[in-house]
C-alpha positions, 0 to 999 in steps of 0.5 A: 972576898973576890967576885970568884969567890962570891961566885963560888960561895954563892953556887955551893950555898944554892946546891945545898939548900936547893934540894931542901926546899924543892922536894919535887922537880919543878920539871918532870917532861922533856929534854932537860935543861942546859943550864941547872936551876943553881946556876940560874939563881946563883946568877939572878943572885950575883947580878942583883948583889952586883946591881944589875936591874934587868935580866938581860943586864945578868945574862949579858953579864955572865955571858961577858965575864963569866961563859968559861964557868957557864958554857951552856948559857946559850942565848939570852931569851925573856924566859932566862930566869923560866929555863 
C-alpha cells in the first residue's frame, strides 16, 4: 500500500468511525475550524505510523509533503492537535 493510500485509507476509517464515537460536538461556539477533527487524527495517525515523535514534526510533515490534500493546515501552533 502507498502512503497515499495509507492516507486515504486512514481518513475514510476516521469519517466513519468519528460520528460514532463523538455523539456530541466537542465544539459548540465560535467560527469553526479550517481543519476537520479527521483530518486532524487522520494526521496524528500517519505521523506516528511514520514515526514522527513530535507534533511539530507531523505538522512540518504534512505541511512539507502533503498541503495539496490539506490546504487549510495554516500555521503550525502548540494547540495543532487542540484546533
Amino acid at each position: 500500500m502507498s502512503i497515499e493510500e495509507f492516507i486515504i485509507f486512514v481518513y475514510v476509517i476516521i469519517e466513519e468511525l468519528y460520528p460514532i464515537v463523538v455523539i456530541q460536538p466537542l465544539r459548540t461556539r465560535g467560527f469553526p475550524p479550517a481543519v476537520t477533527d479527521a483530518e486532524i487524527i487522520t494526521m496524528q495517525i500517519v505521523g506516528e505510523f511514520l514515526g514522527l515523535d513530535t507534533d511539530k514534526n507531523i505538522w512540518m510533515y504534512f505541511k512539507n509533503n502533503w498541503l495539496e490534500w490539506f490546504p487549510k493546515l495554516g500555521s503550525y501552533s502548540p494547540d495543532f492537535t487542540n484546533s
